[in-house]
C-alpha positions as CSV (number, residue, x, y, z in Angstrom):
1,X,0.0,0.0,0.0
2,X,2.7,2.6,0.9
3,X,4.0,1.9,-2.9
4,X,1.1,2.8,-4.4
5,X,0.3,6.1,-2.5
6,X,3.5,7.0,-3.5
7,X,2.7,6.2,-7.1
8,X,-0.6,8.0,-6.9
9,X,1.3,11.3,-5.4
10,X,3.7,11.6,-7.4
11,X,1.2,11.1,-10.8
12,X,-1.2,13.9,-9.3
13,X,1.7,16.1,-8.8
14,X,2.8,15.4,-12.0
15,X,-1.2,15.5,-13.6
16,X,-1.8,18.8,-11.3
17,X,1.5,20.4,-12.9
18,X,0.9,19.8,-16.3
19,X,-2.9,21.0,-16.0
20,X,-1.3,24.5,-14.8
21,X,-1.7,27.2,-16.9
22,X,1.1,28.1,-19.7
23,X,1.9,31.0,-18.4
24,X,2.5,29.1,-15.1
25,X,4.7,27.0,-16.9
26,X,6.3,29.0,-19.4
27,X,7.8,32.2,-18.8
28,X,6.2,34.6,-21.6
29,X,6.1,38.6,-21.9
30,X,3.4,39.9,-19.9
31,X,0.0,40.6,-22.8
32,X,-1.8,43.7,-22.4
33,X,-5.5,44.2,-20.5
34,X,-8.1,42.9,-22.9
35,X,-10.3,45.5,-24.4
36,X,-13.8,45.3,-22.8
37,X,-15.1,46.4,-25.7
38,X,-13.5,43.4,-27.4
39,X,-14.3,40.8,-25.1
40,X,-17.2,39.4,-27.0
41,X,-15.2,39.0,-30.0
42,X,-13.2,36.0,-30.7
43,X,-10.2,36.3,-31.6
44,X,-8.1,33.1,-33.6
45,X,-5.0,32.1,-31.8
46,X,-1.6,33.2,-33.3
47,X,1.5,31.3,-34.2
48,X,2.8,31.7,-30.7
49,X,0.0,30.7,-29.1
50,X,-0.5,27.6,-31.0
51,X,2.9,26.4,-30.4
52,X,2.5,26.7,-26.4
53,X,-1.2,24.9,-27.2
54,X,0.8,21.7,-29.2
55,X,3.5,22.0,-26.5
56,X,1.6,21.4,-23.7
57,X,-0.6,19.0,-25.4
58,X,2.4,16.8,-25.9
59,X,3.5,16.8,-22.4
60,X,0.0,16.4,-21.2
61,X,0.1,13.0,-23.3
62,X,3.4,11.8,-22.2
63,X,2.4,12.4,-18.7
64,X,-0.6,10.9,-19.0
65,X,0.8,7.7,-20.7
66,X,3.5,7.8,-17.9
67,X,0.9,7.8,-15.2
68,X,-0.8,4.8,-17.3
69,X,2.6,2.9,-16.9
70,X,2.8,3.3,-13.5
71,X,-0.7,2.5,-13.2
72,X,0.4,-1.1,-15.0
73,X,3.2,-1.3,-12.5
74,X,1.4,-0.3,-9.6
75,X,-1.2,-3.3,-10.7
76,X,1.9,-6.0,-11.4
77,X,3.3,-5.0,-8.1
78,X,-0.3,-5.2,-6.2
79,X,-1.1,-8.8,-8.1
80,X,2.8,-9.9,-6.7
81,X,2.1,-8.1,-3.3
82,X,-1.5,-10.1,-3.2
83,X,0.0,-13.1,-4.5
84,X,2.9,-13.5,-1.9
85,X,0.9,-12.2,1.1
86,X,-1.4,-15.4,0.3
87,X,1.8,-17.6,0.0
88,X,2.8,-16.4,3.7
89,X,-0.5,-16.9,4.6
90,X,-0.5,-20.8,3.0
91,X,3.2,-20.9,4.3
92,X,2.5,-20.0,8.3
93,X,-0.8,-22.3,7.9
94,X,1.4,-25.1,7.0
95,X,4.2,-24.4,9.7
96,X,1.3,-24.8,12.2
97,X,0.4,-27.5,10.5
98,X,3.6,-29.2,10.3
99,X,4.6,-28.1,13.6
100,X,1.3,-29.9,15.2
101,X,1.8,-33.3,13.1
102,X,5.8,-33.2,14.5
103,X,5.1,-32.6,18.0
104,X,2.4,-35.4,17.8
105,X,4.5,-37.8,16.1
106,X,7.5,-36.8,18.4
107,X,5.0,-37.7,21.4
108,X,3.7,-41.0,19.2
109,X,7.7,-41.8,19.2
110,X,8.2,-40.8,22.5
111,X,5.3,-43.9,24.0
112,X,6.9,-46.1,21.8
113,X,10.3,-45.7,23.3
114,X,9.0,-46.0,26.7
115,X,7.1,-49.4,25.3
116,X,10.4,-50.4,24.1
117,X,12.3,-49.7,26.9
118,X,10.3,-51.3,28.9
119,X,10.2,-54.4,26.7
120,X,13.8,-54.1,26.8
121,X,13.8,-54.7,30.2
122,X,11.6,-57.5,30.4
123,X,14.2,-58.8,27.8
124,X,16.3,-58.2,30.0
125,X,15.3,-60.2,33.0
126,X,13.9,-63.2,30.6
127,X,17.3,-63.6,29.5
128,X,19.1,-63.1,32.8
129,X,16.3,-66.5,33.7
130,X,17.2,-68.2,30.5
131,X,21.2,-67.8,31.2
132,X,20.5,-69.6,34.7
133,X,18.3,-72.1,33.2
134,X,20.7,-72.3,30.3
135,X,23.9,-73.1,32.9
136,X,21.9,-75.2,35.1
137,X,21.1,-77.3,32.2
138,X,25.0,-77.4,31.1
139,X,25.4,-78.2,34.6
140,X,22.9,-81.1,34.7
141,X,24.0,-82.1,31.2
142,X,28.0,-82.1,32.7
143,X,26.2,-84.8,35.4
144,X,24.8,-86.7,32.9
145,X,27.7,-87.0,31.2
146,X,29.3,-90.9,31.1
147,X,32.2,-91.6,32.4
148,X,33.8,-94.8,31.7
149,X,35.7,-94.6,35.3
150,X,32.9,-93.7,37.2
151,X,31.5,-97.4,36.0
152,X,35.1,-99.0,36.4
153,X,35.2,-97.6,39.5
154,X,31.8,-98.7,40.6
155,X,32.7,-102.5,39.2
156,X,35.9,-102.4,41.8
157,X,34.7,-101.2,44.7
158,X,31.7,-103.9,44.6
159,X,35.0,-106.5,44.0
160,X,36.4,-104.4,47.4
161,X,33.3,-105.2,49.3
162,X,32.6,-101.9,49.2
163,X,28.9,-101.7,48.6
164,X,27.7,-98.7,49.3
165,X,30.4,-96.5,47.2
166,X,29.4,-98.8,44.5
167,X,26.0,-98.1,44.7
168,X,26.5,-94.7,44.4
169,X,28.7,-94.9,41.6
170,X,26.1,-97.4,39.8
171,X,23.5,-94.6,40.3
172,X,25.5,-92.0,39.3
173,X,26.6,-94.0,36.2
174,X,22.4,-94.9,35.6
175,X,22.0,-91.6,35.7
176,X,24.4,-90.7,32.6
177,X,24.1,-90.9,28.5
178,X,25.9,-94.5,29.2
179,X,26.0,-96.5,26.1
180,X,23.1,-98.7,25.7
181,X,24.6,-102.3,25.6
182,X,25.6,-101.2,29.2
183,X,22.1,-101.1,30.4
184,X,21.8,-104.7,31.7
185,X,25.3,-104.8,33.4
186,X,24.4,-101.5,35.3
187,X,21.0,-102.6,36.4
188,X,22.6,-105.8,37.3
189,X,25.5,-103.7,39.4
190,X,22.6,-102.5,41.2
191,X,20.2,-105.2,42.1
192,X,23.7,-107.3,43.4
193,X,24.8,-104.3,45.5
194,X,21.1,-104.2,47.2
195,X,21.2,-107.7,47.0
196,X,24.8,-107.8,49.2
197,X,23.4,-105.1,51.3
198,X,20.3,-106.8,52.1
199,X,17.8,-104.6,50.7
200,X,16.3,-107.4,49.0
201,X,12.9,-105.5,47.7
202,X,15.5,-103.1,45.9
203,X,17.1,-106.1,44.6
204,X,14.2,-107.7,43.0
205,X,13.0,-104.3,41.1
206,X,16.1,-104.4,39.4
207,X,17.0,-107.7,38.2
208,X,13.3,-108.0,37.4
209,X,14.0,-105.3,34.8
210,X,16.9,-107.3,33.0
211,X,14.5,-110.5,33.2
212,X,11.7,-108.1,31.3
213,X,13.5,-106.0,29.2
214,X,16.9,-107.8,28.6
215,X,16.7,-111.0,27.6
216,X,19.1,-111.5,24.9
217,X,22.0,-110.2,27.6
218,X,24.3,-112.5,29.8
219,X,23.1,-111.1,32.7
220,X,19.8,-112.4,31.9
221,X,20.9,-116.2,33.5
222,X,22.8,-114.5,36.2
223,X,20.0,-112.6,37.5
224,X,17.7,-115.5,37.5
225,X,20.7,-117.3,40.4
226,X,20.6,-114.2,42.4
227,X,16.6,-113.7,42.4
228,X,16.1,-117.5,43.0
229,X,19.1,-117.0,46.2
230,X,16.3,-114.0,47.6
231,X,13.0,-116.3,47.4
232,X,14.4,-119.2,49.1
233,X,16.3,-116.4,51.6
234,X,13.0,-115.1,52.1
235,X,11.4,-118.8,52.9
236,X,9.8,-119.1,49.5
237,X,11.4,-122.2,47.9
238,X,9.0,-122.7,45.3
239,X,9.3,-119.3,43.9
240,X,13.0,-120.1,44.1
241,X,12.9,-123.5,42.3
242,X,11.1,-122.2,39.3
243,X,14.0,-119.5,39.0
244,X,16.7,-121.9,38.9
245,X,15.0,-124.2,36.9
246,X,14.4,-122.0,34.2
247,X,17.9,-120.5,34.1
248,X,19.0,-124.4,33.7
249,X,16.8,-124.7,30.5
250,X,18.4,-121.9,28.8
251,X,22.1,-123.7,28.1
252,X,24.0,-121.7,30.8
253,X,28.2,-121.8,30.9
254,X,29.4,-124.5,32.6
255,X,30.5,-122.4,35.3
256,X,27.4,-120.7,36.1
257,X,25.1,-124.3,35.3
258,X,27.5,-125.8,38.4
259,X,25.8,-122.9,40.7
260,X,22.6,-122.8,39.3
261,X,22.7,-126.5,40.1
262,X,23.9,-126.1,43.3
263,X,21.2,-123.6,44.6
264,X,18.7,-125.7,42.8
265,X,19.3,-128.6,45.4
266,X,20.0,-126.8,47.9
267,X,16.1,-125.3,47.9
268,X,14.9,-128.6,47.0
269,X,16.5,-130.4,49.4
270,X,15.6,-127.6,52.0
271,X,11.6,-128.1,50.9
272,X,12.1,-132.1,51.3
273,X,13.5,-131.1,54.5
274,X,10.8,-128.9,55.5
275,X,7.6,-131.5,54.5
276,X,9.6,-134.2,56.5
């Protein structure tokens, strides 16, 4: 707006001055009084006069089609002035608009770091739980490991006499990734240590496993002799009988028939004894 009062001043300064009389403009000799008597007559311009008329006539036009130019500018630089104001306008209603949609997505980002976080933690913990159960497992998995002197070791202290440490060792060793073909031998190791220590119930779980399970093993014949030796212990020759009769069908060594022969009448001669 200030551009275009300054436009307009300076074209009505320009418009008044040129709408001045000539003699405003132009210095000329002064012209004497008119005649009264004369005043009703008309009276053709001269030479002079004309000039000053064309003169000013052509400065009247250039100033008017000056002021017409500025007019044009004046409109160009309105239309530019209108058109940018409105682009400020748009501009400061998108800042706010952008400034709103950042500070909510800053706050959007902000909950989900604190999710996060928090997740993180959780994380956190979970895994400090897994690590214990993790090395806990390694730890039970180290127990579980076989060790072929743990089971050598369990075979000579039962040789010692030593029962008890070889019972342990025989559990510790059942309790391993043993190899399978070992299965019979260490349930065996276990029902005969019971068997020495007199916890003959013990005993008879065990070797009744290799009877059921184990068949095709050597310890199948053996276990028979020792679970036969507990009946008739236990006052049930029968029971015993049938035991060492049985292993005596199956084709035994030599040196374990001769036992199994010898506990065989032993019970029988111990029930003839007992109907006498």
């Amino acid at each position: 707006m200030n551009v275009f009062f300054k436009i307009s001043m300076s074209v009505i300064s320009i418009f008044c001055l040129a709408c001045a009389p000539a003699s405003d403009r132009v210095k000329t000799e002064a012209l004497p009084p008119p005649n009264l008597a004369e005043m009703n007559n008309w009276y053709p311009p001269d030479a002079e006069e004309l000039q000053l008329r064309r003169e000013n006539q052509v400065y009247l036009d250039e100033m008017f089609s000056a002021m017409e130019k500025l007019f044009e500018t004046y409109v160009d630089i309105l239309g530019d002035e209108i058109i940018l104001e409105n682009l400020i306008r748009g501009f400061s209603t998108n800042m706010e608009q952008l400034e709103t949609d950042f500070s909510r997505s800053l706050n959007a980002q902000k909950s989900k770091n604190e999710t996060l976080n928090k997740e993180v933690q959780t994380l956190h913990a979970s895994l400090g739980g897994l690590k214990t159960e993790i090395e806990g497992l390694q730890k039970l998995d180290r127990e579980k490991t076989f060790l072929e002197d743990d089971y050598r070791a369990a075979i000579l202290l039962f040789r010692d006499g030593k029962y008890l440490r070889s019972l342990g060792k025989f559990k510790k060793v059942n309790k391993s990734h043993y190899p399978s073909f070992l299965k019979d031998n260490i349930l065996f190791g276990l029902g005969s240590n019971y068997f020495k220590l007199k916890k003959f119930s013990r005993a008879i779980h065990y070797l009744k496993q290799i009877i059921d399970h184990h068949p095709e093993g050597d310890k199948w014949l053996a276990s028979h002799a020792v679970l036969g030796t507990i009946y008739g212990i236990q006052g049930d020759s029968d029971k015993a009988a049938r035991y060492f009769e049985k292993a005596l069908q199956q084709n035994p060594s030599e040196d374990l028939r001769n036992i199994l022969t010898r506990l065989l009448n032993q019970t029988l001669e111990k029930n003839t004894n007992g109907r006498s």
